[in-house]
N, C-alpha and C positions, 0 to 999 in steps of 0.2 A: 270599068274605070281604067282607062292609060297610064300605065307607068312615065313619069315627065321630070325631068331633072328640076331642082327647087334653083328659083332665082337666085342670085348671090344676096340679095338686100334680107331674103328670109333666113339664110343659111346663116349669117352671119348674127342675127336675131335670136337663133337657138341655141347658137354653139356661147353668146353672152348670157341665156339664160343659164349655163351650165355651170359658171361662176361666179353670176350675180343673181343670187336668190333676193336677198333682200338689201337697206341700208348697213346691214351689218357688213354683209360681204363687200361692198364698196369699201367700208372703214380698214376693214382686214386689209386688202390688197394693198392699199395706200399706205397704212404703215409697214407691211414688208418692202415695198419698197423704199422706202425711207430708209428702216435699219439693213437696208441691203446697199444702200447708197453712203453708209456712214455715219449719220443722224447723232446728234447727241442730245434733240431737243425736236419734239413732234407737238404739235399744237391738233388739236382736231373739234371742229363746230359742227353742231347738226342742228338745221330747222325742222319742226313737224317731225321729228324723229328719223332725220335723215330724207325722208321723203322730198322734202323744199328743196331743201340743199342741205349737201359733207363737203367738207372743204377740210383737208389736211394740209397742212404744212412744215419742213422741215427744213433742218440748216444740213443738210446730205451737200453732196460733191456736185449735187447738179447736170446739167446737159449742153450743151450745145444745140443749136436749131437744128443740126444734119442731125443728132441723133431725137430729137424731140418728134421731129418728124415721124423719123422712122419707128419710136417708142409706141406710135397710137397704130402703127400697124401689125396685122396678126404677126404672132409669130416671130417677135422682132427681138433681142434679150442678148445681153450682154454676160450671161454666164454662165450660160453653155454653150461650148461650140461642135461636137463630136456627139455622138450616141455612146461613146464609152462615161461621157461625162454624165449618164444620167444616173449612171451608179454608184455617181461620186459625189456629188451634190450636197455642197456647204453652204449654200445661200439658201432665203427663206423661197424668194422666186428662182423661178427657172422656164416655166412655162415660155416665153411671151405672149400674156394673150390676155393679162389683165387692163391696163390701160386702152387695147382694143375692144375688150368685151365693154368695158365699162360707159365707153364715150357711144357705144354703137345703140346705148340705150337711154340715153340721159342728153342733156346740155352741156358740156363740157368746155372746159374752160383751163387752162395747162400753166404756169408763171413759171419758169426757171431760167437759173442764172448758174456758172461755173465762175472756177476760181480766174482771176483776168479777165474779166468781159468787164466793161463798164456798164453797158445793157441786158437786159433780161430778154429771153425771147417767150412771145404767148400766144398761144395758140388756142382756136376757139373753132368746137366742133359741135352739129347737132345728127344724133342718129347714126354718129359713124363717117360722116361726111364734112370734110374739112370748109369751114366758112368764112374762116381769117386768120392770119399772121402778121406777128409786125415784134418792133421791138420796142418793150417798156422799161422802168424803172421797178427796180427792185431792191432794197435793202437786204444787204448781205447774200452771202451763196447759199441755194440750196432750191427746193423744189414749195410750191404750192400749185393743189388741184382742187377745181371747185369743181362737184358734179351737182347738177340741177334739174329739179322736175326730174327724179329718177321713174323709166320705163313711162315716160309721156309718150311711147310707140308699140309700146305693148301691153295695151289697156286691161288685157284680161290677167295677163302677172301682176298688175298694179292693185285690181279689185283686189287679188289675194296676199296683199301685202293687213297684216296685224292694224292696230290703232297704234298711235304714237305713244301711248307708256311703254305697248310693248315693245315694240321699234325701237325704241331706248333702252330698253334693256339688254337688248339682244347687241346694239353695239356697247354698252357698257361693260357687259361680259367681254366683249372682246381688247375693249383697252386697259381690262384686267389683266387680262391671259398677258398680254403683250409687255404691261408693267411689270407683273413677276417676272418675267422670261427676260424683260431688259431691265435692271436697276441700275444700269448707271447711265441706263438712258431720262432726260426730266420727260415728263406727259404732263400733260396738261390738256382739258376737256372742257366744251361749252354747251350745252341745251339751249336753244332760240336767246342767246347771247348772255346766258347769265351761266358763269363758273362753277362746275358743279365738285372739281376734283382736280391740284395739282400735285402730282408727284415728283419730289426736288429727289437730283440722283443722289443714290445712296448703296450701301452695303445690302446684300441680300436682306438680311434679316428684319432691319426696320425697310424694306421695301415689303416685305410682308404682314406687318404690324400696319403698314399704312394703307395698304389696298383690302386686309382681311381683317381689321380694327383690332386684332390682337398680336401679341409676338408669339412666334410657335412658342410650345409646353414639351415639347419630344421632336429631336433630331436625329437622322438616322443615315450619314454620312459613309460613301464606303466609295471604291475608285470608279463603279461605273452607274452609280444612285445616288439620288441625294432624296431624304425625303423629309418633308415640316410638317407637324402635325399640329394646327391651329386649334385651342379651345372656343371658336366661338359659334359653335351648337349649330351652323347652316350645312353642316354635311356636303360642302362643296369640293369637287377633284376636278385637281388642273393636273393634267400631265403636260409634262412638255419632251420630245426625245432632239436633243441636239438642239436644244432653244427654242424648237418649232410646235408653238399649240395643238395638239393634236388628242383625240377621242380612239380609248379601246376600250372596247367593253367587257373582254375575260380581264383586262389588268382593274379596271373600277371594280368588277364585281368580287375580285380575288381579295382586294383591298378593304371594299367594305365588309367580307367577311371576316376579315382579320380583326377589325375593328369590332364586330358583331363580337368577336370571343371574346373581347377584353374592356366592351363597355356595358355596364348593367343599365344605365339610362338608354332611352329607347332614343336619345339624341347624340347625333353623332358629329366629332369633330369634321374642319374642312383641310383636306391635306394637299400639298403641293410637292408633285413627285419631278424631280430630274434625273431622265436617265440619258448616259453617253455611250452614244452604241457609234460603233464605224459606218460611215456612208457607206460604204460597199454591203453593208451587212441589213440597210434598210432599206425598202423600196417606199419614197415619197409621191411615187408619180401613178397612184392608185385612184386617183381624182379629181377632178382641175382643183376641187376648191382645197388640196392638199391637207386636208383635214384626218383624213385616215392615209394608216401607212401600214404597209409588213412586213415582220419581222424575219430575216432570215432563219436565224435561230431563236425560238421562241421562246423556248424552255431554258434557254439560259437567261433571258430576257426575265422570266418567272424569277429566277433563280436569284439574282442580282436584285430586282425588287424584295423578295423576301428578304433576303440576310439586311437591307438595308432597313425594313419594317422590323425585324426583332432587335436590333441592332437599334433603334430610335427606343423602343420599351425598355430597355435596359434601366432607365433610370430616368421616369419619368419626372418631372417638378410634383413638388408636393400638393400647392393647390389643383394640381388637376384631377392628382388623385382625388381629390373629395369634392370638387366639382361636377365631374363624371362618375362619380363611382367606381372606377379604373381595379380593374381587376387582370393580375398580370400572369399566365402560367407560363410554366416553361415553352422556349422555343419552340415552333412550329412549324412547318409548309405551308405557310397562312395561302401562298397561290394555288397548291393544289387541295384545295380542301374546300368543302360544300357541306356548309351544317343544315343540319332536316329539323322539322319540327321536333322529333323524338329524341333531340341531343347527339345523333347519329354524324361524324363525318365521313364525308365520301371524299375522294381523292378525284378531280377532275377527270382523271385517264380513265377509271375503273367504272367498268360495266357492271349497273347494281339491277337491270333488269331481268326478272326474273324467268328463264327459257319454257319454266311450266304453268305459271299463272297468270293469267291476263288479267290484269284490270278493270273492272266494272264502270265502277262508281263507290258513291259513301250517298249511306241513309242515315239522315237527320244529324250530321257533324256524329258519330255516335258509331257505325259499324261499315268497314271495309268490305267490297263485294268483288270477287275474284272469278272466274271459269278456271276449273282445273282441267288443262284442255288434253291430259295422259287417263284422267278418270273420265271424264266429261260431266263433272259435279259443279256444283255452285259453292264455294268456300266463304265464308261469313267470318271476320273477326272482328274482334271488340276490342278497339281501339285503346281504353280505358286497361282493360286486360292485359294487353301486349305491351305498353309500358309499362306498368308495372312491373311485369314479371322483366321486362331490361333492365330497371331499376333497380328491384332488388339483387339481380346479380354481380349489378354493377358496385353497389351498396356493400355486399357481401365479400364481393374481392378484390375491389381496387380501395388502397392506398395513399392515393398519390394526392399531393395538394398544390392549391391556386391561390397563392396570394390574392389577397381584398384588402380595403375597408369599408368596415361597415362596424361602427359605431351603434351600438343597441341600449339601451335606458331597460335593462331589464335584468334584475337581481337573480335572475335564477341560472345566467350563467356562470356567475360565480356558487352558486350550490351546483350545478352539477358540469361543473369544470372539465371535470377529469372521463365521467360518462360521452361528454361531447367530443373532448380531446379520442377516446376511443373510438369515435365514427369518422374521423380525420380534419375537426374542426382543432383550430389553434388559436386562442384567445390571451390576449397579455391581463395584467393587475387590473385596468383601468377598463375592463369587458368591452373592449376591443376588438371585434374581428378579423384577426390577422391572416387568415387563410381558412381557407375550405375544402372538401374531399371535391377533387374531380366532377364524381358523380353528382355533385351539389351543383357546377360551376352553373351560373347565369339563372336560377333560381332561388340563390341560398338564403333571403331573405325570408321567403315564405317556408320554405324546408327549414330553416331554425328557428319559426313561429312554429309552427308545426308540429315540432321533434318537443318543444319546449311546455305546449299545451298537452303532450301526448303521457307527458315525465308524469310517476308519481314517487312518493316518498321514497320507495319499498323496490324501485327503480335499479338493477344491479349496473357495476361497473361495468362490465360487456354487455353489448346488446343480445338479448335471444332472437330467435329465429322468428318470433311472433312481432319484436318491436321493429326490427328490421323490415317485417312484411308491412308493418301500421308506416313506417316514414317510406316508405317504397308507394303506396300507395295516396300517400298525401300528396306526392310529389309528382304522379302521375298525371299526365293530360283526359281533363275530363270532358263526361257527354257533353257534345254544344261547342267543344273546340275547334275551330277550321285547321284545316290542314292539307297539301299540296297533292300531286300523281306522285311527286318523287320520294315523299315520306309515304306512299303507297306503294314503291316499287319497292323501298327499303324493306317494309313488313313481308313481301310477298319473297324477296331474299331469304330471309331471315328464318320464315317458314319451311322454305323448301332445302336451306340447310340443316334447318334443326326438327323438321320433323311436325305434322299435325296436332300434335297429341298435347301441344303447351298446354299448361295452367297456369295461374298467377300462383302468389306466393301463398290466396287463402284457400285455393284446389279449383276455384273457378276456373272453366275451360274458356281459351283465349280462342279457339278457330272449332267453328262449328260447320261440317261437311255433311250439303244433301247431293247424294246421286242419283242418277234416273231412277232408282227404284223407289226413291223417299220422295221424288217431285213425283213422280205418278202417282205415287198412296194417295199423295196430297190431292190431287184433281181426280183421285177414284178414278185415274185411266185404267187399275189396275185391281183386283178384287182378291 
């Protein structure tokens, strides 16, 4: 097959598929440029979920025909003019290549008018290809775009466009993203001509109340973060860096572990982060559809979201506390930190792979299966086992406590108040749960059922070595529990720092090793 250069009609077909996936991406493009044009007030209607028709409009600065023109060609943009300017970039566009891609796949259709013109000029294109001009009326300055029959030229992106709930969602979310990121911008939104949502400008805060139906519960303000942490149970994250919508996945997942430590409901708020980094120190131009960016300095980036995140927990509202079950320990590295099934944190940076045991597999949620590839044995641990015995060491020597509530209708922490207070529980008059031992944290509910069902009369005020092993193994993860490679690489750690020979706390052996001489007994390869 001959190598043949692609006509321009197809070139210009791929290079719009690269910025207009779907109705949603139309929507996006059209309102940055609105709020790159000035905008105090964006309208936006979708038929069919965009499909039919998106038609944005705004009261922005507008255009002139010489540059309306030139706006539907590639490459065309009014704010950058230099290659130094790409590492400096305050606008939400910069490309030009949005209103080209977008017209090069749809019906288009262009209304604008600038400050002093008494006429609007419009412009009507199909495919990419200019089919009229002229000048009409217009009320007031600013821009409307109706894009129609989107990819009616590229049938086979069209079959893979969603159903129209979805399609609707997918631009919804984006005149979220865009509402938080602008309040003092109004929006206002249509679905096949009925009003679904208008947001009047306002103050950050009731712009968040309005678009996430609650007002944040925890603030966490500092010079280059801001971050809200909404109680309404959708566990949604908006980042935005420099007002600009954007998606990282080590900052979501840093986040939502953060949240993991300090909410006992398995539901988790929706939080809206702003961070303000310098243009020079961010690269926006990692994708047309400017959705991901990267960070110069990363780890400062960590850094400045964390202090902003302990910094919001300081002093959460009270109903959230009891809403969520909000459980607050001391300051963290909530970004560089990865909790295991086993209660284990690992620090992003840290290599917890273990150089001499390779990882198998697990039989029946129930026992860990490793090669010790320096013996060349099969290593067996029990899962069940090996917590415990973390527990109880943990049990045994750590101290420290996590603020909670938790609220218990059960008279027997006031009979053994003082027994409990000695494992590092802290309970007020009103049996209370005001804190819990570390080693408890994100369990303690069932660990002080547990400890409580285990108590007898005759019960001393220090634990022995025997009760500590009974709430050590209560609290342990049992046969039938799922659990990941990476709470598998932590055990094979743990092992080969501390040695084969573990037991639990009741003498049970936690890691059981056959070598070639025990697998051959086994198959009487050997006599």
């Amino acid at each position: 097959m001959r190598i043949k250069r692609l006509p321009p009609s197809i070139v210009k077909r791929i290079a719009a598929g690269e910025v207009v996936e779907r109705p949603a991406s139309v929507v996006k493009e059209l309102i940055e440029n609105a709020l790159d044009a000035g905008a105090t007030r964006i309208s936006v209607k979708v038929v069919d979920g965009g499909i039919d028709l998106v038609e944005v409009s705004d009261n922005g600065c507008g255009m002139t025909e010489e540059e309306a023109l030139l706006a539907v060609e590639r490459h065309t943009t009014s704010k950058i003019s230099s290659e130094e300017d790409l590492f400096s970039i305050e606008t939400l566009g910069f490309r030009g290549e949005a209103l080209y891609a977008i017209s090069s796949v749809s019906m288009f259709e262009l209304v604008t008018r600038t400050e002093g013109e008494d006429l609007a000029t419009y412009l009507r294109l199909e495919g990419g290809l200019l089919k009229g001009i002229e000048k009409v009326v217009r009320d007031g300055v600013g821009t409307t775009v109706r894009v129609k029959n989107l990819f009616f030229n590229l049938r086979a992106r069209r079959r893979f466009l969603r159903g129209k709930r979805i399609e609707q969602e997918h631009v919804r979310k984006v005149l979220k993203e865009y509402a938080l990121s602008y309040p003092e911008v109004e929006f206002e939104y249509f679905e096949d001509g009925e009003l679904v949502f208008r947001y009047q400008a306002s103050e950050l805060r009731r712009r968040i109340e309005g678009v996430l139906g609650e007002s944040p519960s925890c603030e966490g303000i500092t010079d280059a973060a801001e971050i809200f942490v909404v109680p309404n149970a959708k566990g949604e994250f908006f980042l935005f860096v420099n007002k600009r919508a954007v998606y990282d996945r080590s900052l979501w997942y840093s986040v939502r572990g953060f949240l993991k430590q300090r909410f006992l409901s398995q539901e988790l708020p929706s939080v809206v982060l702003f961070l303000k980094v310098s243009p020079k120190d961010v690269d926006v131009n990692v994708h047309p559809t400017k959705k991901e960016v990267r960070f110069r300095h990363r780890e400062a980036i960590h850094k400045d979201v964390n202090e902003a995140l302990n910094k919001a927990f300081e002093n959460p509202k009270k109903h959230f506390l009891k809403e969520y079950n909000y459980s607050y320990s001391s300051p963290v590295d909530a970004l560089s930190l990865k909790e295991g099934y086993f209660g284990y944190q690992v620090s992003l940076g840290d290599e917890i792979e273990s150089e001499r045991y390779r990882y198998f597999g697990e039989i029946g949620d129930v026992y860990f299966l490793f090669e010790d590839t320096k013996d060349s044995a099969l290593v067996i641990v029990d899962k069940h086992a090996f917590h415990e015995r973390m527990l109880f060491d943990k049990v045994k020597n750590e101290r420290g406590k996590a603020p909670v509530f938790i609220p218990i209708d059960d008279q027997r922490l006031c009979l053994w108040k003082n027994y409990l207070e000695s494992l590092g529980f802290e309970i007020d008059e009103s049996n209370v749960v005001l804190a819990v031992p570390k080693w408890a944290y994100g369990k303690e509910g069932r660990i002080l059922r547990a400890i409580l069902d285990e108590l007898r009369e005759e019960s001393p005020v220090d634990p022995s070595y025997e009760e500590l092993a009974r709430i050590a193994c209560r609290a342990a993860v049992k046969a039938g529990d799922a659990s990941s490679s990476l709470d598998a690489e932590y055990v094979a750690k743990v092992i080969e720092d501390m040695g084969e020979d573990l037991t639990c706390p009741h003498g049970r052996p936690v890691v059981v090793k056959l070598d070639m001489k025990d697998l051959d007994a086994l198959f009487k390869r050997r006599m």
